[in-house]
C-alpha positions in Angstrom: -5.9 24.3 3.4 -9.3 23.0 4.4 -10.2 22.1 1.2 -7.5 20.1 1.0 -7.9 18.0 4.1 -11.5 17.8 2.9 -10.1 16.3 -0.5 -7.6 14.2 1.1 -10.6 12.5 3.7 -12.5 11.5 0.7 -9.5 10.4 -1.3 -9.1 8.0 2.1 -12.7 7.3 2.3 -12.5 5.8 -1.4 -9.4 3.7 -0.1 -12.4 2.0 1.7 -14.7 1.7 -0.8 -12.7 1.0 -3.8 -11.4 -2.1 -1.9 -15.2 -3.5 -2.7 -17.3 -4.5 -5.2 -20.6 -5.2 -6.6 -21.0 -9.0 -7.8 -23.9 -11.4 -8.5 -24.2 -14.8 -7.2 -26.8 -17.1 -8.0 -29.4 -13.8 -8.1 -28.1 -12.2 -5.0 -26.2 -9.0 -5.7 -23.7 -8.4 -2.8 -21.2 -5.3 -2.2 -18.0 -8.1 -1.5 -14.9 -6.6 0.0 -11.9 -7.8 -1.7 -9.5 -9.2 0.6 -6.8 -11.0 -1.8 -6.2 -11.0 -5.1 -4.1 -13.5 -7.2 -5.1 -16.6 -9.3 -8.2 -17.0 -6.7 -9.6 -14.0 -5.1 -10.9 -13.7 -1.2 -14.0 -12.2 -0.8 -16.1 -11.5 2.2 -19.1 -9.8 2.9 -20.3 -8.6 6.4 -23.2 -9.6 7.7 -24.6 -8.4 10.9 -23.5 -11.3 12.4 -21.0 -12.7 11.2 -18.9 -12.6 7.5 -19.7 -15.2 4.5 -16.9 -15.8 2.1 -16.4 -16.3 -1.4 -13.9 -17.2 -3.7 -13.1 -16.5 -7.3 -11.3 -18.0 -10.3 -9.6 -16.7 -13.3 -12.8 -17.5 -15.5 -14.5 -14.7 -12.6 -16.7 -17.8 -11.5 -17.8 -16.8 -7.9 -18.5 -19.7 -5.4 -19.4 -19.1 -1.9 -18.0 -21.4 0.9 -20.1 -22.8 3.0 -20.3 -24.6 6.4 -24.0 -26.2 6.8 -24.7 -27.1 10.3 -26.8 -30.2 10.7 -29.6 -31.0 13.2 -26.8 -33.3 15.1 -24.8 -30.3 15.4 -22.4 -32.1 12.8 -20.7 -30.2 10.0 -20.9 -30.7 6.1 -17.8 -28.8 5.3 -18.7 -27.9 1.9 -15.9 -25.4 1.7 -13.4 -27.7 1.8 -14.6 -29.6 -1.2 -14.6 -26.1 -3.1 -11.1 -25.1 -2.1 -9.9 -28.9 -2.9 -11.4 -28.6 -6.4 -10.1 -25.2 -6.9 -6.7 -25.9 -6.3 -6.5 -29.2 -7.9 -2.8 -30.6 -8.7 -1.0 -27.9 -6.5 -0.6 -30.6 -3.9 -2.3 -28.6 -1.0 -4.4 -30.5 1.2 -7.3 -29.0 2.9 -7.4 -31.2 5.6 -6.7 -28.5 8.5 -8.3 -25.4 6.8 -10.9 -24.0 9.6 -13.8 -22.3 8.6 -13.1 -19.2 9.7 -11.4 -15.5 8.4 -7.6 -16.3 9.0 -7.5 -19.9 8.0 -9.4 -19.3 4.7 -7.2 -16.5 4.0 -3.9 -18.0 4.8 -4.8 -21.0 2.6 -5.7 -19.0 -0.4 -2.7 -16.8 0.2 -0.5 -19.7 0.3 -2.1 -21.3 -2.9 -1.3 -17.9 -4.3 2.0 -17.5 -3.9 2.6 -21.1 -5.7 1.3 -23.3 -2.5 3.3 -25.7 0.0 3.4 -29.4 -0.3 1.3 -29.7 3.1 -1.0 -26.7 4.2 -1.2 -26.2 8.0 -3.7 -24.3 10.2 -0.6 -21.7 11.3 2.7 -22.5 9.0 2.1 -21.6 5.8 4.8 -19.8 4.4 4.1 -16.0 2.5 7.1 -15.1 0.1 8.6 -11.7 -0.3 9.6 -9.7 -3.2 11.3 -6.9 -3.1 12.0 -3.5 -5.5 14.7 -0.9 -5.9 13.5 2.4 -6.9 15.6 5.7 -7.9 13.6 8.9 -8.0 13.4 12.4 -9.3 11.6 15.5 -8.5 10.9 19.2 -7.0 9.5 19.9 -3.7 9.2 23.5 -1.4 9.4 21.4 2.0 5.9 21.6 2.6 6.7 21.0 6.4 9.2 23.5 6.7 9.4 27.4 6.9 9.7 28.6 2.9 8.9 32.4 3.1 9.8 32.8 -0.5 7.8 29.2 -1.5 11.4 28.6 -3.2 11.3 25.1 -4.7 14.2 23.0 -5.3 16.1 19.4 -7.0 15.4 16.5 -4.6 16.9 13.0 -5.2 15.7 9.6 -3.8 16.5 5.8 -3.1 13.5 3.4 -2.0 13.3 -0.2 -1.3 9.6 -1.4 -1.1 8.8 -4.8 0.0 5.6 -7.2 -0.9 4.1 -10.4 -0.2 5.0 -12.1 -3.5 1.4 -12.3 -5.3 0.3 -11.3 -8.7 -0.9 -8.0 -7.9 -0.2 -7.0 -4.4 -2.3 -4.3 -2.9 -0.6 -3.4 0.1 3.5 -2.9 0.2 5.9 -1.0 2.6 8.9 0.9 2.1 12.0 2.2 3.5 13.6 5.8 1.4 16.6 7.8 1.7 15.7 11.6 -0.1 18.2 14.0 -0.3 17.1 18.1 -1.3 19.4 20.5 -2.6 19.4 24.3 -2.1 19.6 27.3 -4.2 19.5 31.1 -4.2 16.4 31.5 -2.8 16.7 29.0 0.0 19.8 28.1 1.4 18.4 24.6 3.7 19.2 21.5 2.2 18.2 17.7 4.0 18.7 14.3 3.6 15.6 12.2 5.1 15.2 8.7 5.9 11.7 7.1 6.0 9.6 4.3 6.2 6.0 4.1 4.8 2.9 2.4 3.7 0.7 2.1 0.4 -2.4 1.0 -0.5 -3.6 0.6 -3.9 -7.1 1.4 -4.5 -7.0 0.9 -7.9 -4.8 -1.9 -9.0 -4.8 -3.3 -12.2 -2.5 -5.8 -14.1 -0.7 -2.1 -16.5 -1.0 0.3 -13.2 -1.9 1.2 -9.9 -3.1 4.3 -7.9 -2.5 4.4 -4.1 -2.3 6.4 -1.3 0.8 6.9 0.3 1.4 6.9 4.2 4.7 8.3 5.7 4.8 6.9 9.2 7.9 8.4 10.5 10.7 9.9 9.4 14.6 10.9 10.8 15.7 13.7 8.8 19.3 15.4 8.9 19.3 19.4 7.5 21.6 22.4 7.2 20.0 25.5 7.3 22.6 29.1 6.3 21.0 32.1 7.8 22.4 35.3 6.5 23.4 37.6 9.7 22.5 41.4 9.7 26.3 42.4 9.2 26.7 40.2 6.3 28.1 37.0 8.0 26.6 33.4 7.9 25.8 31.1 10.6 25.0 27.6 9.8 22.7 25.3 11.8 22.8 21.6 11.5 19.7 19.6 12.8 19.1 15.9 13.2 15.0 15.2 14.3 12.9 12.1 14.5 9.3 12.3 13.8 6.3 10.6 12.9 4.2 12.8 10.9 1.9 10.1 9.6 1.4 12.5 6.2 -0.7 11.3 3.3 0.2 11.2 -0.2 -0.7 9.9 -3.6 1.1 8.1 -6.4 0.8 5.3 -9.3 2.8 2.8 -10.7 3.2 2.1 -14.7 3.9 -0.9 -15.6 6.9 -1.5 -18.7 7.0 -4.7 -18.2 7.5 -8.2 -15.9 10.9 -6.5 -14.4 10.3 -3.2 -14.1 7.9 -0.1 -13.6 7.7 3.7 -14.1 6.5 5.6 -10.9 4.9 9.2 -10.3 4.4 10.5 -6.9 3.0 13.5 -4.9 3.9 13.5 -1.6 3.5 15.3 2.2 -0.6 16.7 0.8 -0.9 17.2 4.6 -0.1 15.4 7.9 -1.4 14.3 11.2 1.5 15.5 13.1 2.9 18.2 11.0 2.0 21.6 10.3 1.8 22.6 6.8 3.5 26.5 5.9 2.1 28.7 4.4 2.7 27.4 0.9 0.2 25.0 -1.1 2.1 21.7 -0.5 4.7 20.8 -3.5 6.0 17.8 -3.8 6.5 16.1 -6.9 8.9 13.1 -8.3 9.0 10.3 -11.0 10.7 7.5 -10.4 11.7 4.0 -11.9 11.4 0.7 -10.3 12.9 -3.0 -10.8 11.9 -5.9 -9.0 15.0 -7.9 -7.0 
């Protein structure tokens, strides 16, 4: 078990990491964290002050934005002429853009997702897309008691939600998962959840992310069989937030629609794992609404 928390902390550790990279600008290589993605990128990189910002276009030309402050204690605003050229003809004005981490960010997310006729400091507008998944797999309920580490049919239903960019890294979801019995284990459940993901490696044919299952309100029916031979069958209904960690990757087939593989429940915060090495295994396939 300790080995794999051990795996699973560096697996969340390269979330980090994998969100930057190394670039040269004018002959000054900088590790720049990638904070949007789309026909211009947002980068930043941390200084120990303060951040500096970059942006790049779909020829991976890099300019930094700048803000020179003059001995008058008057601005230059050489940002704004960047962004203006940058997004020439989408009718965005960069009149109200603020040097600083929010505005920049809201302005190229709303040149992103196809701009707004007049950009404002705090009204831009983000669309949202949405996707319909169905999913199958096996799984041994790696939160629940399993002496015989049975594993059984599960079925699922997920709607995942987006900001409406190219290639968006972060999503959430909401799933309804139903498990099945069998001889070995007579418990069945059917959970809803709602989740995060992070893709730490996303690219235009397929993603890998980590998968966060904030909390969960599962319904289960559990048959004991008595000493003399009779049954007794205990429903449950529990809320929780487990907060457990997963991986998974999206394929895509094309503009519509994707193929999915997961691995769910590794480990959690507020679970305890049984006995059993964690299974929890589906593929799934997903069309955009």
């Amino acid at each position: 078990m300790k080995k794999i928390i051990f795996s699973l902390l560096f697996i969340l550790l390269s979330l980090y990491i994998s969100a930057q990279k190394q670039y040269t600008v004018k002959g000054e290589t900088l590790n720049l964290r990638i904070e949007l993605e789309g026909d211009l990128d947002f980068l930043s990189y941390k200084t120990k002050d303060n951040y500096r910002f970059f942006i790049k276009d779909k020829n991976e030309t890099i300019y930094e934005l700048l803000n020179t402050r003059q001995e008058d204690n008057s601005y230059l605003n050489e940002y704004k002429r960047v962004l203006s050229n940058l997004t020439q003809g989408s009718n965005m004005s960069t009149e109200k853009v603020g040097f600083g981490h929010y505005s920049l960010k809201q302005f190229i997310r709303a040149y992103n997702s196809s701009g707004t006729k007049r950009y404002t400091y705090t009204g831009e507008k983000v669309y949202m897309q949405s996707r319909l998944g169905v999913f199958g797999g096996i799984t041994n309920h790696p939160f629940t008691e399993n002496k015989n580490n049975a594993k059984v049919p599960s079925l699922a239903v997920e709607f995942e939600f987006f900001a409406k960019i190219s290639k968006p890294r972060q999503t959430g979801y909401f799933s309804i998962e139903h498990t099945f019995e069998n001889s070995k284990i007579k418990y069945t459940s059917t959970q809803l959840a709602l989740g995060y993901r992070y893709r730490f490696i996303n690219k235009s044919a397929f993603n890998i992310y980590g998968n966060l299952q904030i909390s969960t309100y599962t319904f289960s029916k559990n048959t004991f069989v008595l000493a003399d031979n009779s049954k007794e069958v205990v429903n449950d209904a529990i809320f929780h937030i487990p907060l457990s960690f997963g991986l998974g990757s999206d394929i895509k087939i094309n503009n519509h629609s994707l193929v999915t593989l997961t691995y769910k429940n590794l480990f959690a915060i507020f679970e305890n794992n049984s006995a059993n090495f964690p299974i929890d295994f589906a593929v799934g396939y997903k069309v955009n609404l």
